[in-house]
SEPARO-603818 format. One line per field, with one value per atom (N, C-alpha, C): residue number from 1; atom name; y, x, z; residue in three letters. Coordinates in Angstrom, 2 decimals, padded with zeros to 5 digits. Atoms other than C-alpha are relative to their C-alpha. Example, Ala and Ser with C-alpha at 12.3 -4.5 7.8 and 13.67 -1.06 7.14 Angstrom:
BEGIN
num: 1/1/1/2/2/2
atomo: N/CA/C/N/CA/C
yy: -001.19/-004.50/001.20/-001.19/-001.06/001.09
xx: 000.89/012.30/000.90/-000.82/013.67/-000.77
zz: 000.00/007.80/000.00/-000.06/007.14/000.73
residuo: ALA/ALA/ALA/SER/SER/SER
END
This chain:
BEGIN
num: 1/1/1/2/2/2/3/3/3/4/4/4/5/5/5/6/6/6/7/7/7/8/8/8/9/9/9/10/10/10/11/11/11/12/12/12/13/13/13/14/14/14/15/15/15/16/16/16/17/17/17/18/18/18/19/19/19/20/20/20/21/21/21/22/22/22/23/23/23/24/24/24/25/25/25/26/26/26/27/27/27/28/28/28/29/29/29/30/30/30/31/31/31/32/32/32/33/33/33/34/34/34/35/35/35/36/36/36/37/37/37/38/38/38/39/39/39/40/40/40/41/41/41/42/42/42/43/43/43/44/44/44/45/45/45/46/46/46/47/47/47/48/48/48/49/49/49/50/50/50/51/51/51/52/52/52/53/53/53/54/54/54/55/55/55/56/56/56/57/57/57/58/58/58/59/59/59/60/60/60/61/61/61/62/62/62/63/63/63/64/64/64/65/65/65/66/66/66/67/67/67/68/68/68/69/69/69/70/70/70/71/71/71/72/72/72/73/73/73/74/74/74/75/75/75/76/76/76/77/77/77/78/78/78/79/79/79/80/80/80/81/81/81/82/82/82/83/83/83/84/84/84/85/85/85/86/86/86/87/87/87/88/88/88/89/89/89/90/90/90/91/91/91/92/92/92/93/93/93/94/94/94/95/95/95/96/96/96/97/97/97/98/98/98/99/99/99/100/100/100/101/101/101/102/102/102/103/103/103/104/104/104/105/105/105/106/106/106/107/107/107/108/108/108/109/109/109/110/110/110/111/111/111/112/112/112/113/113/113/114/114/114/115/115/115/116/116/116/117/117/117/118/118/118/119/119/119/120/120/120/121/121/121/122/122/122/123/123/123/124/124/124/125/125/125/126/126/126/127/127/127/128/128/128
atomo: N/CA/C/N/CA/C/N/CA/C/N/CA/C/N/CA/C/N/CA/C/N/CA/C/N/CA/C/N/CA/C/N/CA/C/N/CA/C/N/CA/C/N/CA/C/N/CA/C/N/CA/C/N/CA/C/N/CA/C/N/CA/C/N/CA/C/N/CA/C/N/CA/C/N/CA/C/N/CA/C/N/CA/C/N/CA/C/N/CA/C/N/CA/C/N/CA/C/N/CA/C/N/CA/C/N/CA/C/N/CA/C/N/CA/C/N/CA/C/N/CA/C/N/CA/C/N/CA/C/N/CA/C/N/CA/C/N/CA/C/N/CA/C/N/CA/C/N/CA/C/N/CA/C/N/CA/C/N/CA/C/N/CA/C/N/CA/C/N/CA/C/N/CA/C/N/CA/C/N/CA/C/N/CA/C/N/CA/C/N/CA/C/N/CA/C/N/CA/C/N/CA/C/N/CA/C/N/CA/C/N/CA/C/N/CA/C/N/CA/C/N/CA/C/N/CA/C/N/CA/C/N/CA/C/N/CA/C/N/CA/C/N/CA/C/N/CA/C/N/CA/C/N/CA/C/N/CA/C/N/CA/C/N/CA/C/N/CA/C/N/CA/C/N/CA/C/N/CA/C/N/CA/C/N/CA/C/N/CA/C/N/CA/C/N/CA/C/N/CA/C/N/CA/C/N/CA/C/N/CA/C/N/CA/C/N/CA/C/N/CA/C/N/CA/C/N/CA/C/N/CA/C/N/CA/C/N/CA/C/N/CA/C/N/CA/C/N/CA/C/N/CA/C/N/CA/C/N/CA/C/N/CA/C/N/CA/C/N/CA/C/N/CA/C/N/CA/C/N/CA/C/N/CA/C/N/CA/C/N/CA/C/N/CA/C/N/CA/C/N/CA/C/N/CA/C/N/CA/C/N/CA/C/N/CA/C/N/CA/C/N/CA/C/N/CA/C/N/CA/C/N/CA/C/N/CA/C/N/CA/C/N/CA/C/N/CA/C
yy: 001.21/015.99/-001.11/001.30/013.53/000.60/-000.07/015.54/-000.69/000.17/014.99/-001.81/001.36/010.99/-000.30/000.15/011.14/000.06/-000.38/012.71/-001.13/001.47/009.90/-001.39/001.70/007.01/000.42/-000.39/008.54/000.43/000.44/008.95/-001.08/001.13/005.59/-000.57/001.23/004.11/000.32/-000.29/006.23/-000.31/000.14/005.65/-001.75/000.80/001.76/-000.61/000.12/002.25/000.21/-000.23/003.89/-000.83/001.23/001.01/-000.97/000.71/-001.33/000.25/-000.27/000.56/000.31/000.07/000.79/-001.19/001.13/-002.13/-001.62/001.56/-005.94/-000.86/000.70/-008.12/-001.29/001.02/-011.38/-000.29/-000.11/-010.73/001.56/-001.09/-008.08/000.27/-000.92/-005.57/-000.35/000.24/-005.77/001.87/-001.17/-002.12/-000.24/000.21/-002.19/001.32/-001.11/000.91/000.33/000.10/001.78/001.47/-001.52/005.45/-000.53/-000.38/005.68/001.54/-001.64/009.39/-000.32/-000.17/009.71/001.27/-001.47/012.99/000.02/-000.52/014.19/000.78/-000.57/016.59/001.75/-001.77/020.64/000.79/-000.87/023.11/001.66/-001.11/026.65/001.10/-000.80/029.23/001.17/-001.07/032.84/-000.34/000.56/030.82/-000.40/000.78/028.90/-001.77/001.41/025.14/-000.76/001.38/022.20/-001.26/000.99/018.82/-000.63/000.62/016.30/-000.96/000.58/014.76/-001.45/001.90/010.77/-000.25/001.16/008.59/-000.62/000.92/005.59/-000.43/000.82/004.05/-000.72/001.32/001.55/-000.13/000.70/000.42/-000.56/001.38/-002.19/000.09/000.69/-002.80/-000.95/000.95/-005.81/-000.48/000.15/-005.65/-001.27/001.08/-009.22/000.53/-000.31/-007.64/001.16/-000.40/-005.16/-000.01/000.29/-006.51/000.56/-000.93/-003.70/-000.55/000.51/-004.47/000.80/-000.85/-002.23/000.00/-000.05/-001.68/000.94/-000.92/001.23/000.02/-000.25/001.71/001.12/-000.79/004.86/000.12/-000.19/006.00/000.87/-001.92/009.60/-000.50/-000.82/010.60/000.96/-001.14/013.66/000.47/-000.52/014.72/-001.21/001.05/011.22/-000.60/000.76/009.18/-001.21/001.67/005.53/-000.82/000.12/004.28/-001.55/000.40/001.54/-000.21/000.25/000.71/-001.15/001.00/-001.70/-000.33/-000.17/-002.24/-001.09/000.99/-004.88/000.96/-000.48/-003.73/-000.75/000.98/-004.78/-000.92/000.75/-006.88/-001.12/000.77/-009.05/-000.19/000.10/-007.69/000.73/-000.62/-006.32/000.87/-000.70/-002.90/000.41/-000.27/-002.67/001.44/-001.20/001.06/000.32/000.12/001.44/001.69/-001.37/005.18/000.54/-000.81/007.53/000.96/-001.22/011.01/000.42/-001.00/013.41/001.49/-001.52/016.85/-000.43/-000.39/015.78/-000.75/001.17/012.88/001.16/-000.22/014.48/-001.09/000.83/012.11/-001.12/001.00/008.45/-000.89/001.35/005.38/-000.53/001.45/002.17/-000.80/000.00/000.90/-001.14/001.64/-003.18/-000.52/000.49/-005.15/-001.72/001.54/-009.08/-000.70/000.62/-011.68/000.38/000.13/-011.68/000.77/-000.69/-009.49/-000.89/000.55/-010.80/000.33/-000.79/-009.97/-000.70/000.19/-009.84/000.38/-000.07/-010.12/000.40/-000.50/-007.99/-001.43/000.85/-010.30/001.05/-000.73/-009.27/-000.85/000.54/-009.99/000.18/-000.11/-010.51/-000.50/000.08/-009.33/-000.64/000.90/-011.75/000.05
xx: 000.03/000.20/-000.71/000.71/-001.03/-001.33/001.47/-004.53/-000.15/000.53/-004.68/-000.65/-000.08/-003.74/-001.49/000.93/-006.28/-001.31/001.30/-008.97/000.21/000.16/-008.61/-000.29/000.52/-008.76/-001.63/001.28/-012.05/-000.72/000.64/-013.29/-000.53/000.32/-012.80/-000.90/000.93/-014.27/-001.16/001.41/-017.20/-000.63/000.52/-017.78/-000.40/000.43/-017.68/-001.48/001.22/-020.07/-001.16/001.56/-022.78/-000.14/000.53/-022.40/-000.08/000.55/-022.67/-001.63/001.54/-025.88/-001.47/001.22/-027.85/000.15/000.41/-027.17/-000.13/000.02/-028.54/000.79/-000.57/-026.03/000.84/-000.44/-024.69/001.38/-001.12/-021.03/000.09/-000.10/-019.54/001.29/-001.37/-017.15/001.23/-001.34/-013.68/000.98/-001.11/-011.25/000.62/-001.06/-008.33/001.38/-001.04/-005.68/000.54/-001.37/-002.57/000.60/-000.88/-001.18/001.40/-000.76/002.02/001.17/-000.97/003.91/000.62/-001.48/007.46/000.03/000.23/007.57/001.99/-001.60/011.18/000.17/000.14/012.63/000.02/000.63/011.34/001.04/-001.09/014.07/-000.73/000.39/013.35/000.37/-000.03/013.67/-000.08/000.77/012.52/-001.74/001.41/008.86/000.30/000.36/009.40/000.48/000.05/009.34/000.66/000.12/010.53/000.05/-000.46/010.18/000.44/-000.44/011.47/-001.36/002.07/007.93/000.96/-000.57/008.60/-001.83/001.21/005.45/-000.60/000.03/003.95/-001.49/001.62/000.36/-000.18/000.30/-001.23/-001.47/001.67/-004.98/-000.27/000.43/-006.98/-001.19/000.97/-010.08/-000.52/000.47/-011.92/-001.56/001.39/-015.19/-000.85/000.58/-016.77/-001.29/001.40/-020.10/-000.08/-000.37/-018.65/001.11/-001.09/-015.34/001.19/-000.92/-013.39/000.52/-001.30/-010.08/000.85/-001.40/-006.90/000.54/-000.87/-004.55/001.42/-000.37/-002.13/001.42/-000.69/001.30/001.08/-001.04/003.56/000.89/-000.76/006.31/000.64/-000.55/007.65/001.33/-001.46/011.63/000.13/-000.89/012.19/-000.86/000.29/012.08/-000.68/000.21/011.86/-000.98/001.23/008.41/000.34/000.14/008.08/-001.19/001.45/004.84/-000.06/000.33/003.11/-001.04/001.56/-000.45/-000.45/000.09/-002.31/-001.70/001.55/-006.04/-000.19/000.55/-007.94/-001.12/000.02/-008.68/-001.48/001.05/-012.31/000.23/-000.16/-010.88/000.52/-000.91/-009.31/001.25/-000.93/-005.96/000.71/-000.23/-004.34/001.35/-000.92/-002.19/000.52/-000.42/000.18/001.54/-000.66/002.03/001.15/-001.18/005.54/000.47/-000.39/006.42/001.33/-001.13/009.41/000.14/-000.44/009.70/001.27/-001.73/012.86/000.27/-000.37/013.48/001.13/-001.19/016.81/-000.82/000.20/014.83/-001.52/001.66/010.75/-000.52/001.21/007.82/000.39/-000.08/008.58/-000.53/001.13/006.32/000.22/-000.03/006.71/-001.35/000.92/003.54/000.17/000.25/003.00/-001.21/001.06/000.16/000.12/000.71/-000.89/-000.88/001.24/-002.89/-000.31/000.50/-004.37/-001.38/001.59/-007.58/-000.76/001.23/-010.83/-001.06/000.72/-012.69/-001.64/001.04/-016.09/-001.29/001.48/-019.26/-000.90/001.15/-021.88/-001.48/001.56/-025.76/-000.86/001.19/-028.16/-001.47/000.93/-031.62/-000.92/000.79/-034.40/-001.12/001.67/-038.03/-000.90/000.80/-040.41/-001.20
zz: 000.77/-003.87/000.76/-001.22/-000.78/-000.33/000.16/-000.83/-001.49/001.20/-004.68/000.28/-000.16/-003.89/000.73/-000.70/-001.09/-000.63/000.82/-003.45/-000.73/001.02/-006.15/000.44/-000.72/-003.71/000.64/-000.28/-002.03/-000.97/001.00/-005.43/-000.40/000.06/-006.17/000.96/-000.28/-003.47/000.17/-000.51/-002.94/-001.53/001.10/-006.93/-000.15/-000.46/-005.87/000.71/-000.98/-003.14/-000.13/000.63/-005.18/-001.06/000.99/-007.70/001.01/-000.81/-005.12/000.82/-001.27/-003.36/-001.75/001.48/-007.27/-000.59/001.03/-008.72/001.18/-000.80/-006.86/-000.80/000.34/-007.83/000.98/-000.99/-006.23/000.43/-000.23/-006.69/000.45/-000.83/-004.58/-000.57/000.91/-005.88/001.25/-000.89/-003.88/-000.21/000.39/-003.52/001.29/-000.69/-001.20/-000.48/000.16/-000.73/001.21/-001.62/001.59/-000.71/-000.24/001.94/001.22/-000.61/003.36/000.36/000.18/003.97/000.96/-001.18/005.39/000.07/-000.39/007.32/-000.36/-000.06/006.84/000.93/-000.88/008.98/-000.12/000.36/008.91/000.54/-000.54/008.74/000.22/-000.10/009.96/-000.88/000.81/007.68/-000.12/000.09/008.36/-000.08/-000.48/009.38/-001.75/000.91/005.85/000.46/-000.18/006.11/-001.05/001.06/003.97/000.56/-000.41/004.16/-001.18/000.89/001.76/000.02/000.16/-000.14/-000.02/000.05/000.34/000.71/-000.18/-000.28/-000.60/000.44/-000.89/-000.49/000.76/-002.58/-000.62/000.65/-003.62/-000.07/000.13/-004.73/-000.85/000.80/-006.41/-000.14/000.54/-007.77/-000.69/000.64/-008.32/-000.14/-000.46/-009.37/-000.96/001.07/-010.82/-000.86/000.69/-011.87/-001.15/000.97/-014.24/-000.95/000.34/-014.65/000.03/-000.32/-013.79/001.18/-000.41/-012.61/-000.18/000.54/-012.40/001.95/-000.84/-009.92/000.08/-000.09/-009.25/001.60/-000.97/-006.93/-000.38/-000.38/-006.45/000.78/-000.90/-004.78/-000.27/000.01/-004.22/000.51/-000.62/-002.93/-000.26/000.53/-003.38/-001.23/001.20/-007.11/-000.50/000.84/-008.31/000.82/-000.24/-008.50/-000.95/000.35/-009.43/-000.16/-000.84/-009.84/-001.98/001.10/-011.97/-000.31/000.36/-013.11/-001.30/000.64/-014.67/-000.01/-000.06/-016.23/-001.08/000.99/-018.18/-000.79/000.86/-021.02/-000.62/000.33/-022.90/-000.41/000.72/-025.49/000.57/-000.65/-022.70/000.50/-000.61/-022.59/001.11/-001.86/-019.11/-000.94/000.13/-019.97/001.16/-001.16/-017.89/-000.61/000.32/-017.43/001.13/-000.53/-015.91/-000.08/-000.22/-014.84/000.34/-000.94/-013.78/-000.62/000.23/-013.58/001.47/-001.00/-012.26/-000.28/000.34/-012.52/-001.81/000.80/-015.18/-001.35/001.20/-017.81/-000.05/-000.08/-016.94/-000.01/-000.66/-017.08/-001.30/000.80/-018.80/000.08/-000.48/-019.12/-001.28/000.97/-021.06/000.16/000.33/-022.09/-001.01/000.95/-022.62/000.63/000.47/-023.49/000.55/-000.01/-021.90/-000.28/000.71/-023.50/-001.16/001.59/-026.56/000.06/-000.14/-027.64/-000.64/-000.29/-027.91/-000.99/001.24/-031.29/000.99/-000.53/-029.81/-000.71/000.83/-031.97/000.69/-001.07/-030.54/-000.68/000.67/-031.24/000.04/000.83/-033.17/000.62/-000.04/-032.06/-000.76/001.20/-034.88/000.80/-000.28/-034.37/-000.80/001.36/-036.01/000.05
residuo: UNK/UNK/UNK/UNK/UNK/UNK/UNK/UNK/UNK/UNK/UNK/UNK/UNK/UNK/UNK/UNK/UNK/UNK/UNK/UNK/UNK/UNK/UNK/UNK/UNK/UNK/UNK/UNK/UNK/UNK/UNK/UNK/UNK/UNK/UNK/UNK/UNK/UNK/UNK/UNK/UNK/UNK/UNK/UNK/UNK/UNK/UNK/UNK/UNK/UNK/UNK/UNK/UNK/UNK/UNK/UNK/UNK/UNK/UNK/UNK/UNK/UNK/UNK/UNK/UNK/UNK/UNK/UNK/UNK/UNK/UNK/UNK/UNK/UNK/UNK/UNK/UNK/UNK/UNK/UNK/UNK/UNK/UNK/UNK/UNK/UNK/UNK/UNK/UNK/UNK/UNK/UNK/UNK/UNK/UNK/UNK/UNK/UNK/UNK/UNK/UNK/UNK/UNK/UNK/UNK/UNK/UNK/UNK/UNK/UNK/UNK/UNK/UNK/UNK/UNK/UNK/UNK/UNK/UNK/UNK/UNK/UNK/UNK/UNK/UNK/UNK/UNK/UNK/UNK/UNK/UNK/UNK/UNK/UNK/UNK/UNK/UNK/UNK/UNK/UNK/UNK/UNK/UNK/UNK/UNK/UNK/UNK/UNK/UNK/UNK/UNK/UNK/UNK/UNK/UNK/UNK/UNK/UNK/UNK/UNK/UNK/UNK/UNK/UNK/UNK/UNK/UNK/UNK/UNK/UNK/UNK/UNK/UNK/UNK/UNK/UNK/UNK/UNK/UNK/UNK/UNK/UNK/UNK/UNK/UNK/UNK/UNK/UNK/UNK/UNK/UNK/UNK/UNK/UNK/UNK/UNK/UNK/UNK/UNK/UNK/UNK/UNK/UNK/UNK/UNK/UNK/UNK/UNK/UNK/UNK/UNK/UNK/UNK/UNK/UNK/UNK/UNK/UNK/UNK/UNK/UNK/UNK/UNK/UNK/UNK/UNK/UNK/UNK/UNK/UNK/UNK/UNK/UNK/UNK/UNK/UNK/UNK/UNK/UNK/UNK/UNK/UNK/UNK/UNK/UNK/UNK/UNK/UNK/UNK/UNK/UNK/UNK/UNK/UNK/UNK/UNK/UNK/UNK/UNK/UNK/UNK/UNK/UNK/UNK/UNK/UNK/UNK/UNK/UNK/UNK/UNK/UNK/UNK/UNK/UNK/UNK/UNK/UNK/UNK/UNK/UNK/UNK/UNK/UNK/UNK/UNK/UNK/UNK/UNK/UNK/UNK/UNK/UNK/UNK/UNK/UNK/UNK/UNK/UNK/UNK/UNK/UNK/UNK/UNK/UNK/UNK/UNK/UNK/UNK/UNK/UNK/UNK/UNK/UNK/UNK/UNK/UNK/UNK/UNK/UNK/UNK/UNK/UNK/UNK/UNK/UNK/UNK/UNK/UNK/UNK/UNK/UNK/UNK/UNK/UNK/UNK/UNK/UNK/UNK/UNK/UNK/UNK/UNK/UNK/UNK/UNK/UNK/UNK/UNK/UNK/UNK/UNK/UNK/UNK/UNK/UNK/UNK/UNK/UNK/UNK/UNK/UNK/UNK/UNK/UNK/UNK/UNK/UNK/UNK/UNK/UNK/UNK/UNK/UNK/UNK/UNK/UNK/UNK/UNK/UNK/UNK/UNK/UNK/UNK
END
């Protein structure tokens, strides 16, 4: 599960970095992320292992020149994960997503909406 985490943040930022290295723009994108893993302690087994999964994440993106914005934090114990997320949305409003899964409930998320949307008239340009 940490590689997966690991893979998605080095996605992100290398997907950053090549929009930052193609496009000249005068605002500069912003990403920011924190791994934390608690090792537990490894019982012996017949050479099998366990540890107890406990860990923590967090990242952000803020990029002014396309407007992409979201932001993302988990947290493992055990069975149970905690995590929440949160993205601006085109129309202007920021969804923000509230998680918890457990072995006894499975995977639950509450799913609310900030701000008001944004009816946005595309323009028409007329060839004359």
């Amino acid at each position: 599960m940490v590689a997966k985490v690991i893979l998605v943040i080095a996605v992100v930022v290398a997907t950053i970095a090549a929009q930052d290295h193609h496009h000249d723009h005068h605002h500069h994108a912003s990403s920011s992320q924190s791994i934390k893993q608690h090792h537990g302690k490894a019982t012996e087994k017949h050479v099998e292992y366990y540890s107890h999964p406990k860990y923590e994440f967090a990242y952000e993106v803020k990029d002014p020149h396309t407007g992409d914005k979201k932001y993302q934090h988990e947290a493992r114990d055990g069975d149970v994960v905690k995590g929440v997320y949160s993205l601006h949305d085109p129309d202007g409003t920021v969804r923000i997503v509230e998680y918890h899964a457990d072995k006894k409930t499975g995977f639950n998320a509450n799913v609310k909406h900030e701000g008001h949307a944004k009816h946005i008239v595309p323009e028409h340009h007329h060839h004359q």
